[in-house]
N, C-alpha and C positions, 0 to 999 in steps of 0.2 A: 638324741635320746633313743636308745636302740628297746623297742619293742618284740618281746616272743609273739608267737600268733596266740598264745594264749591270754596273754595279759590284752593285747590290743582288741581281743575277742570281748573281753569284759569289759572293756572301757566303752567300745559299741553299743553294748548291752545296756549299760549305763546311762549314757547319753540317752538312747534309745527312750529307756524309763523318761529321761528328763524331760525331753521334747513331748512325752506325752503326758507328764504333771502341768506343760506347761499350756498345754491343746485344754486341757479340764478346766486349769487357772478360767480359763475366759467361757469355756463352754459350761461349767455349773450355772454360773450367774447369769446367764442365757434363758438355761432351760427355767431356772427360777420367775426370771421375768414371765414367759411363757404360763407358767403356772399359774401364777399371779390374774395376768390376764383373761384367762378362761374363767377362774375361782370368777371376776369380777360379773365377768359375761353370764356366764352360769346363775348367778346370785341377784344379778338387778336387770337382765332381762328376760332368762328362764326361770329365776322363781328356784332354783335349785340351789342349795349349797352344800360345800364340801362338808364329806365326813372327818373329822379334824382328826382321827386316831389314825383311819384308814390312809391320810396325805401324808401323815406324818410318817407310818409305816413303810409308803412304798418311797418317799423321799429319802428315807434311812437308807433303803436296801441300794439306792443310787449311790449312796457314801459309800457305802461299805464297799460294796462292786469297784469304786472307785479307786478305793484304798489299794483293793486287791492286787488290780489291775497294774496301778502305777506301778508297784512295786514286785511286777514280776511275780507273783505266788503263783505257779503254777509248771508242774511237771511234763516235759516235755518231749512227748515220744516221739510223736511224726512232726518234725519242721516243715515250713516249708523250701528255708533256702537249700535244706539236703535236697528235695524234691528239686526244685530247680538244676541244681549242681549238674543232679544224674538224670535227669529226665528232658533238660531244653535241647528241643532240635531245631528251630525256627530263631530267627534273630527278627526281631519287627525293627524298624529301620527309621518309624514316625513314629514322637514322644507322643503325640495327640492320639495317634490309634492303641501305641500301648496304654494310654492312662482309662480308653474307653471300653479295650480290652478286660484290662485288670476291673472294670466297673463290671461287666457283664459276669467277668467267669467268679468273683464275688460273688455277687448276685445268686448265681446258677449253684457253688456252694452252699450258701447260706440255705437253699432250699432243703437241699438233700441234709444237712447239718439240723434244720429245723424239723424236716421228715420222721429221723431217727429220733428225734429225741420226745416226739410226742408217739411212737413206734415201739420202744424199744425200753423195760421197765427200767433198768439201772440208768440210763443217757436221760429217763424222764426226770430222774431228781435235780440234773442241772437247770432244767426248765421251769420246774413248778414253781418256782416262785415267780416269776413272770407273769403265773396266770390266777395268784392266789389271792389277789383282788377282789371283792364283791361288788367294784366299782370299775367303771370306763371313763377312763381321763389321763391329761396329760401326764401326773403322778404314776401312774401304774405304768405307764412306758419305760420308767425308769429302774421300776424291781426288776433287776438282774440279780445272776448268779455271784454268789461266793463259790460255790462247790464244784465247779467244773475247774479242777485242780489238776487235770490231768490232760495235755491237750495232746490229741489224735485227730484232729478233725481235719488236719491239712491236708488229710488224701482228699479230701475232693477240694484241693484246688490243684489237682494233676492236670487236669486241660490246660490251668495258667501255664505253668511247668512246660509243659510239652510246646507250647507256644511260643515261650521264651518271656514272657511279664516278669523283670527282675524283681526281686524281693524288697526292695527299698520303693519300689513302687505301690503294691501291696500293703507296704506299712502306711501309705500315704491314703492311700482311697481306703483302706480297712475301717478306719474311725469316720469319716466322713461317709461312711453308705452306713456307718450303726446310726450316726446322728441324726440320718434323714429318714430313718424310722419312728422319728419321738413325734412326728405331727400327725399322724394318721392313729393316735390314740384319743380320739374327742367322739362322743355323741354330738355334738353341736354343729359338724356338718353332713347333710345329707350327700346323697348320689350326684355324681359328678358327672353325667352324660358320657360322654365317646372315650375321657380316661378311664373309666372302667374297665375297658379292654386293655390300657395299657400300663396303668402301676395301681400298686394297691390304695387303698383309697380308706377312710374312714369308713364307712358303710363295708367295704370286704373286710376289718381288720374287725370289729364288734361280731361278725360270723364269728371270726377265728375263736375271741376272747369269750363266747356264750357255749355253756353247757348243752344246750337245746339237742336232743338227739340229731333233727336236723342238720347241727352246725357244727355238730364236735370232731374234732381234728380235721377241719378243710381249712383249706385259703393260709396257706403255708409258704407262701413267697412273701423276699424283704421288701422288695421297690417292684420289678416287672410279675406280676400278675399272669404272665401267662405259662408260666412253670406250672402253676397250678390246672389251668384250662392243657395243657397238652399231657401233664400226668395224671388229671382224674381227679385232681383233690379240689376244684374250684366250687363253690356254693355263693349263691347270689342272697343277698338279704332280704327273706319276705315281708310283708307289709303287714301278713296275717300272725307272724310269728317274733314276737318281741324277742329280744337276747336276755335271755340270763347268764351273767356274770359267776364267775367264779373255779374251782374246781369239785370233780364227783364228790373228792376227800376234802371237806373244808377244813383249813389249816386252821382254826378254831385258834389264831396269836396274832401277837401285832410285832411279834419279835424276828427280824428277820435271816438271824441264825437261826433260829428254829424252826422255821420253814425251808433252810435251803436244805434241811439234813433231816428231816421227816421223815419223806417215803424211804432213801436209802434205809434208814432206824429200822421200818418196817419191813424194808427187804432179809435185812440182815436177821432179825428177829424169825420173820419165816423160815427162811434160810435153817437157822439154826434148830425150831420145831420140828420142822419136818422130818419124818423117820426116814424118807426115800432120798437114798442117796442120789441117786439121779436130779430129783429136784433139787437139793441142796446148789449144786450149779445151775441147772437149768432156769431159775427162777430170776436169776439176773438179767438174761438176755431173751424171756417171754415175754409177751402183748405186754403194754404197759398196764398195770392193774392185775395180771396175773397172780395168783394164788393156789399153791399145793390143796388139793382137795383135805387132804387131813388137819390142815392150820386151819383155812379156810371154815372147817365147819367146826372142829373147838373154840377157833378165836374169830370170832365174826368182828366184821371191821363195818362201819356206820358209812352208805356211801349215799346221794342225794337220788333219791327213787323220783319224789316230784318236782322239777325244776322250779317251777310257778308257784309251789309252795315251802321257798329254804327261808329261815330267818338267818339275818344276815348277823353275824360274829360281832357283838359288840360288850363293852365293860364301860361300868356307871360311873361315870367320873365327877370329881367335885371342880368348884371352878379353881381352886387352889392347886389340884392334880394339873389340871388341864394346861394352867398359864405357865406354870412349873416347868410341866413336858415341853412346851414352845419354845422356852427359856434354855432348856437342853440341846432341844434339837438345833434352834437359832447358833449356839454357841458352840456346837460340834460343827456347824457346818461354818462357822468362822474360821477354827483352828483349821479344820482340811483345806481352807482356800490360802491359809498360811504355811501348812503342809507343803501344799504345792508352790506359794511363791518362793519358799528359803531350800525346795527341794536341790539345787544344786549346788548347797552350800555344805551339804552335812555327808559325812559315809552311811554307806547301806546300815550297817548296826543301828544308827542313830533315828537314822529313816525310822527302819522297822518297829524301834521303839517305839517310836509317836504315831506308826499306824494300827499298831500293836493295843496302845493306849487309846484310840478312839475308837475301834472297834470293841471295846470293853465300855465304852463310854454308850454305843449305839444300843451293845448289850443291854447295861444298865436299865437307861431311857427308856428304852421300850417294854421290857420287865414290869417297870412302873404301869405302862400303860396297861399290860395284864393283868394290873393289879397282882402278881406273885409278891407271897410273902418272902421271896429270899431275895429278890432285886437288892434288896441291901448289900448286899453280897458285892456285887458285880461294882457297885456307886460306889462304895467304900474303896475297893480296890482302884480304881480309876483315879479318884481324889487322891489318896495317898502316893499313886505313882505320880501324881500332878505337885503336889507337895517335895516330897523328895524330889524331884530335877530342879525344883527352882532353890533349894537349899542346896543341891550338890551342884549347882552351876552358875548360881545367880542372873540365871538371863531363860529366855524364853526362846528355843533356836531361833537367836540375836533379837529378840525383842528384849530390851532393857531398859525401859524406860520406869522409875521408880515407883510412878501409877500403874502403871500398864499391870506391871507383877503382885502390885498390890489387890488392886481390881482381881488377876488372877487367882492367887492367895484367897481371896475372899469365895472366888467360884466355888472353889474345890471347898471350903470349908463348909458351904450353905448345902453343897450336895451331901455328904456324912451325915449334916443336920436334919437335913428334908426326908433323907433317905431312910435315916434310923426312926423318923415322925410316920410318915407313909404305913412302913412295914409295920410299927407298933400298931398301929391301928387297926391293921388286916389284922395280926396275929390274934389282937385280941377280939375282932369281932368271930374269928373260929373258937374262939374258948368258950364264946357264949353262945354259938351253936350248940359245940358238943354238950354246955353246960345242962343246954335245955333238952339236948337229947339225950341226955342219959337220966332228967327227971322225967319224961313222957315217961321212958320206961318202966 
């Protein structure tokens, strides 16, 4: 079979994707147990339990992230294997030193990659939803980004480059140093003695995650901690100063497309106010928070003055809404672990569809939880694209078992139903606001 470099280029690519649907396949149901565990911990020996909207939100935004991922979305300026190509002038010669290499100069990226993007206004919208939690727990390690759709960030892994750490290396420790950042997201354990000097730790990462003037943008390394202590950004956790969670801008949603695409909205929105052409660019690449003085004082934007005194973003849900959402969430996160088992069975088109399709589905779900009156919108279109594949294919990507579809069939028709029930409800309890505020008048 005679191979262009171009077509074998894609088939790499491809694979590439696969191997890492197939790394998720086993790492979701991981981090779930994990979850699971703490919730327990939390609940019948701290007296503490989860906020059912807020887990569900930032579990969503691990879907979604996930979706994205697998399937490649994302535009790509700076590689790193061109860095490699043009830049290796060292050969390492021990696979053990390159694998502990490639951990370090990670590492050493991820700092400056995390620097910028709590630095730097338009690189913050990839981040913010990371920090858009009003809670500290294993759940909120997992809001990642949809929106960083544009990757540039390989220039700093030029030292690997220059070293010689091949890129297939890189692909291997890249996911294994993200996943060994999801345990140092708990309140539940304190200070760790003598490793505080040397990885970050639960107690340095509730700094990073708390508003506190104190504590806002320090402690900016993934694993080794002393990135931080040698460039200035390190902060210890005071005993007199609780963390408050969250961000300045509360994302006031539980939906987590609309939190990955917020602040850009608002940049863009400035951007476009502003009479001073200078600003009109300059405002993407100021302090994160920046603002043209003349937006800035027509359009005041709501940012958190008292930390100790923010109420935390929530919506009144009935137990019907509640068990419903669980039922959603439950059942998107079935299909993406099916996602990922049948992913090397389908083409990209096919892929993209069904990722396509659950992130309309996450859409939906969480809409609900906003209680928005047009979720309907999003549930309906989900359902029906769920509907239509199973009449135009009669199989499920290869589930066809005559219950299985049916069961299915039935999903998608209870969400239409639930969805056009929900939204009537909201609709008409604003008719009876207006109703009554136009007899006050």
């Amino acid at each position: 079979m005679d191979l262009n470099p171009s077509r074998l280029g894609h088939l790499l690519y491809f694979n590439t994707m696969i191997a890492y649907a197939t790394v998720l396949l086993y790492a979701i149901p991981a981090f779930v147990v994990l979850v699971l565990i703490e919730w327990i911990y939390g609940l019948y020996i701290k007296d503490v339990n989860l906020r059912l909207f807020d887990t569900i939100s930032s579990l969503s935004s691990g879907i979604s992230n996930s979706i994205k991922d697998s399937l490649g979305l994302m535009l790509i300026l700076v590689s790193y294997p061109f860095l490699y190509r043009h830049l290796q002038i060292f050969e390492i010669p021990s696979k053990t030193i390159v694998y502990i290499l490639a951990f370090i100069a990670i590492d050493f990226s991820e700092y400056w990659v995390h620097r910028v993007s709590h630095t730097i206004n338009i690189f913050w919208n990839r981040h913010v939803i990371h920090h858009s939690s009003e809670e500290f727990n294993l759940p909120c390690a997992l809001r990642q980004p949809v929106s960083n759709l544009l990757g540039i960030f390989a220039i700093f892994l030029i030292p690997a480059a220059i070293i010689g750490v091949p890129h297939e290396v890189i692909l291997i420790i890249a996911p294994l140093h993200l996943f060994l950042q999801f345990w140092y997201h708990t309140r539940y354990i304190g200070k760790l003695g003598w490793l505080e000097y040397i990885i970050v730790t639960p107690s340095q990462h509730r700094v990073h995650h708390a508003i506190n003037p104190e504590y806002i943008d320090k402690n900016l390394a993934a694993i080794f901690c002393i990135w931080d202590r040698i460039f200035g950004t390190f902060q210890e956790e005071l005993d007199d100063v609780p963390p408050v969670y969250g961000t300045l801008k509360p994302a006031q949603t539980w939906n987590p497309f609309k939190i990955n695409f917020q602040h850009v909205w608002g940049i863009f929105k400035d951007a476009w106010r502003t009479k001073h052409w200078s600003d009109k660019l300059k405002i993407w690449f100021m302090p994160t928070g920046w603002r043209p003085a003349d937006v800035a004082s027509q359009y005041p934007v709501k940012t958190v003055k008292d930390v100790y005194n923010v109420p935390k973003y929530n919506t009144d849900s009935s137990s019907l809404l509640s068990i419903w959402v669980v039922v959603r969430f439950m059942s998107t996160l079935a299909l993406l672990l099916w996602l990922f088992y049948r992913f090397g069975d389908y083409d990209y088109p096919h892929l993209l569809f069904y990722g396509g399709m659950l992130a309309v589905s996450i859409y939906g779900y969480t809409s609900l939880m906003d209680k928005d009156r047009w979720s309907f919108v999003a549930e309906i279109c989900f359902a029906l694209a769920g509907i239509l594949y199973l009449m135009r294919f009669g199989t499920w990507y290869g589930l066809s078992s005559p219950l299985a579809l049916l069961i299915l069939a039935s999903y998608f028709l209870s969400i239409i139903g639930l969805s056009i029930y929900f939204s009537a409800i909201w609709w008409s309890n604003v008719g009876k606001i207006n109703k009554s505020i136009s007899i006050s008048h």
